[in-house]
C-alpha positions as CSV (number, residue, x, y, z in Angstrom):
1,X,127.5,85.3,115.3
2,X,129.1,85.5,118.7
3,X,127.7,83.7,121.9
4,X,127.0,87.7,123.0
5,X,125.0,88.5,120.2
6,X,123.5,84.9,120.5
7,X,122.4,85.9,123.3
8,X,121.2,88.9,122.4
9,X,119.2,87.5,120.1
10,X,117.4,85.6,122.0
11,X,116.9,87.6,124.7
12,X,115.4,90.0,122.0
13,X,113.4,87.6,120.3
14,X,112.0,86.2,123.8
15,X,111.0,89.6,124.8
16,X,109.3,90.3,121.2
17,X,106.9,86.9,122.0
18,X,106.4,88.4,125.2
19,X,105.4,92.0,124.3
20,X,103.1,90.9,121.5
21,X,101.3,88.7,123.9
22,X,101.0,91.6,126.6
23,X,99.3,93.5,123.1
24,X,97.4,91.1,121.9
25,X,95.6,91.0,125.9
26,X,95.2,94.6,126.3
27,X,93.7,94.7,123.0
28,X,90.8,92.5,123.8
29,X,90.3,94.0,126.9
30,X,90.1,97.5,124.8
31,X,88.5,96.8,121.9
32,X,84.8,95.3,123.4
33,X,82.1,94.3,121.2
34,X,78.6,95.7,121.4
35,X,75.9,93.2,123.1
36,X,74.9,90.3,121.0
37,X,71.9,90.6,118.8
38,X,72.1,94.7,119.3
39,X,70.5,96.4,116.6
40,X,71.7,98.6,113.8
41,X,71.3,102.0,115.3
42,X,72.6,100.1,119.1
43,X,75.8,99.1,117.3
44,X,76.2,102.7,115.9
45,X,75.3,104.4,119.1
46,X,78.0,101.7,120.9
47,X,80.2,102.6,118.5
48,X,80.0,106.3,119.2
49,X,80.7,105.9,122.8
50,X,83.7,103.5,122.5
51,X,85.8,104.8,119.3
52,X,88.7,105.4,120.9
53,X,89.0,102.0,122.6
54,X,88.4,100.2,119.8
55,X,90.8,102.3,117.9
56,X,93.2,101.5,120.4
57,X,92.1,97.6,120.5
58,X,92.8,97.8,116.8
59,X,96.1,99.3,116.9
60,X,97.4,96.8,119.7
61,X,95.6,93.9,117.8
62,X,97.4,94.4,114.6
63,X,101.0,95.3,115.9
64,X,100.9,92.4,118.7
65,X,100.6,89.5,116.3
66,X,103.4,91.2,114.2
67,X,105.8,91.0,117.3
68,X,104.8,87.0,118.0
69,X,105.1,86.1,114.5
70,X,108.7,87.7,114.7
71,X,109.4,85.4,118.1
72,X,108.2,82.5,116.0
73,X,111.0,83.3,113.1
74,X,113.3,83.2,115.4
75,X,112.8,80.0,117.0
76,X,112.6,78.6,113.0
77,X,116.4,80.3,112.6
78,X,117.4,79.8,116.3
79,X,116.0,75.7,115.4
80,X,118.0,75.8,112.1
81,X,114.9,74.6,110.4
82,X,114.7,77.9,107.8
83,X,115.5,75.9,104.8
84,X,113.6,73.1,106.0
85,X,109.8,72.1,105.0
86,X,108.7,73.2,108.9
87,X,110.4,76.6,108.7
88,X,108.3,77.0,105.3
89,X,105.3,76.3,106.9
90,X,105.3,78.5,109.7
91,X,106.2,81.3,108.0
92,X,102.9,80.4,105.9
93,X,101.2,79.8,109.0
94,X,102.5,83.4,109.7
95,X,101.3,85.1,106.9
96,X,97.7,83.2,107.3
97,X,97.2,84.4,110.7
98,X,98.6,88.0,109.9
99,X,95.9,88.1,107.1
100,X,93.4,87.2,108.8
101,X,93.6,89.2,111.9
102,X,94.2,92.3,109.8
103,X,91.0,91.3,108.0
104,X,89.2,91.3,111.6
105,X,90.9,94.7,112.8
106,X,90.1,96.1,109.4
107,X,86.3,95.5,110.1
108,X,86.2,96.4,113.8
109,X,86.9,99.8,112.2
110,X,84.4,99.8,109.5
111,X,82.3,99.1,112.3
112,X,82.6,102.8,113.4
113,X,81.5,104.4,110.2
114,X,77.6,105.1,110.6
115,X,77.0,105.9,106.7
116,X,75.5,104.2,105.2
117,X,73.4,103.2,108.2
118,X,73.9,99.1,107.6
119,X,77.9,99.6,108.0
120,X,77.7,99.2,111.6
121,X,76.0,95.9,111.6
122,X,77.1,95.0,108.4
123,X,80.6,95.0,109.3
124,X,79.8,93.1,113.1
125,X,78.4,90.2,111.0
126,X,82.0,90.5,108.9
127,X,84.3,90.0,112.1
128,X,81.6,87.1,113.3
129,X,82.5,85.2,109.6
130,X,86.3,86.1,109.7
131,X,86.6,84.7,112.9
132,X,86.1,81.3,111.7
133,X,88.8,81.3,109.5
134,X,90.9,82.1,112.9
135,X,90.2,78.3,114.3
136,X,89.8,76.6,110.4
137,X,93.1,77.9,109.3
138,X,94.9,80.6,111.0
139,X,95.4,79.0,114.2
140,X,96.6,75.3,113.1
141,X,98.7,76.5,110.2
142,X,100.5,78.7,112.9
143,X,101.2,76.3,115.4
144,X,101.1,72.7,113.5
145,X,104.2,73.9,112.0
146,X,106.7,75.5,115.1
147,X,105.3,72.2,117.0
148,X,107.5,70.4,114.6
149,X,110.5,72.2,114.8
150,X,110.6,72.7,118.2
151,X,110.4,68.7,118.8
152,X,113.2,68.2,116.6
153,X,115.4,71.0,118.2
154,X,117.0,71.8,121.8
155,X,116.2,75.5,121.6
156,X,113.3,75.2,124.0
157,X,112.0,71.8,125.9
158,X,110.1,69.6,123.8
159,X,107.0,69.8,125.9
160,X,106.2,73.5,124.1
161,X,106.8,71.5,120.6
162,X,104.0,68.6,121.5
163,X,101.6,71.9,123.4
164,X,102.2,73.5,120.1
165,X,100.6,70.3,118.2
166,X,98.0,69.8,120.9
167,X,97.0,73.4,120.4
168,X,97.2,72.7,116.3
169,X,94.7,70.2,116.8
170,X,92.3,71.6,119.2
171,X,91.8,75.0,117.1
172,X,91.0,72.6,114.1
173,X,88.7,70.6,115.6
174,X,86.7,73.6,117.2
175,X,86.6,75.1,113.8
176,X,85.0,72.2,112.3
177,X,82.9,71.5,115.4
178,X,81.4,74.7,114.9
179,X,81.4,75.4,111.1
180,X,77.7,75.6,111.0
181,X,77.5,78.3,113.5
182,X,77.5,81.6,111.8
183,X,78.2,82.8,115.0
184,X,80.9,81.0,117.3
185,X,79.7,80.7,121.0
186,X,81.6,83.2,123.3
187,X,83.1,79.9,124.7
188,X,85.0,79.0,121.8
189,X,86.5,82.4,120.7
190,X,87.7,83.1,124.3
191,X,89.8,79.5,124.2
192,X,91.2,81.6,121.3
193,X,93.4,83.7,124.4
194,X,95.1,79.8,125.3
195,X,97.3,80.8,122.7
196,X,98.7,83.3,124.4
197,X,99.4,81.4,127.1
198,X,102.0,79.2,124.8
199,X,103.4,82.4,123.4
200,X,104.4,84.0,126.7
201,X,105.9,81.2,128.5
202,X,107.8,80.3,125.5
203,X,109.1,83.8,124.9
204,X,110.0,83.6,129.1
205,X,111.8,80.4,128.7
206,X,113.7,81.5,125.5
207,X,115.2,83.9,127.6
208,X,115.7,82.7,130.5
209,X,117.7,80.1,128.5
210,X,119.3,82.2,126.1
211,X,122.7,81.8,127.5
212,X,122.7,78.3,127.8
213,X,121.7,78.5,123.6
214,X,124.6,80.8,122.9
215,X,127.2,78.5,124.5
216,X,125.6,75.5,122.9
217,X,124.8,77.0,119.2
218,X,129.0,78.6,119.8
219,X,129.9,74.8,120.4
């Protein structure tokens, strides 16, 4: 591969972290929740008013991810750590997290269905006990893994390999802090969005130094 298409790459993959991110935002702003505690026929009447949003906030929320767990192959290929035990992981990690959130998007739209009558809530109580797996599992097995390989590579600084482990950490310890509430407090699922944050600048700095990688990676 050229340094050109190198830099392609990058540029590519940088922009795929970025995009999925910019997804993955709109679709929480889209896809709102009905008020806590609501009852069964407030859930179906919520749902009623706000289909399409949530249709839309499901759509984003299952195609962003898709795009950021493509940014973080690339970083395992662009890191040469594919064949290693890292690059396993986090494409592990990948498929966890993918799972999971289509498990959640899968239930914001059983959500909508008003027969039988319990679907509604049914299903709100569903998304509440799937997102626990997002900070037990999902969220460590994702980044534990690129936190690794990043450290051990030149592709982007190793500050974003040791964020990546701090992050790893944190989601873990929230989900075990909180395993014995059925329902996590709004506090800890919107600390969920930090993520993002990591994503994003590391998709911005991947290309912004994508021509510094060609020339090395062409060395």
């Amino acid at each position: 591969m050229g340094s050109l298409s190198k830099r392609s790459f990058c540029i590519l993959s940088g922009l795929s972290g970025v995009v999925g991110v910019v997804l993955l935002i709109t679709s929480f702003q889209a896809a709102v929740g009905p008020p806590a505690n609501a009852s069964a026929a407030e859930v179906v009447k919520f749902g009623e008013q706000h289909s399409s949003s949530i249709l839309w906030g499901a759509w984003l929320q299952a195609v962003g991810p898709v795009l950021i767990v493509l940014f973080a192959f690339a970083l395992v290929h662009l890191s040469g750590a594919a064949q290693r035990l890292s690059g396993w992981m986090t494409f592990l990690g990948a498929i966890i997290l993918t799972i999971v959130s289509l498990i959640e998007i899968t239930f914001y739209i059983s959500a909508l269905f008003s027969d039988p009558p319990v679907m509604p809530l049914v299903s709100m109580k569903l998304i509440y006990a799937v997102q626990h797996l997002y900070f037990i599992v999902a969220a460590p097995a994702l980044f534990l893994p690129p936190g690794l390989v990043l450290i051990r590579s030149q592709i982007l600084p190793r500050l974003f390999g040791y964020l990546a482990l701090a992050l790893a950490a944190t989601f873990a310890i929230l989900g075990i802090t909180f395993l014995l509430r059925l329902r996590l407090p709004d506090a800890v699922t919107d600390f969920a969005a930090v993520q993002g944050l990591w994503w994003l600048a590391a998709g911005i700095v991947l290309v912004v130094r994508s021509g510094r990688i060609a020339e090395m990676q062409s060395e």
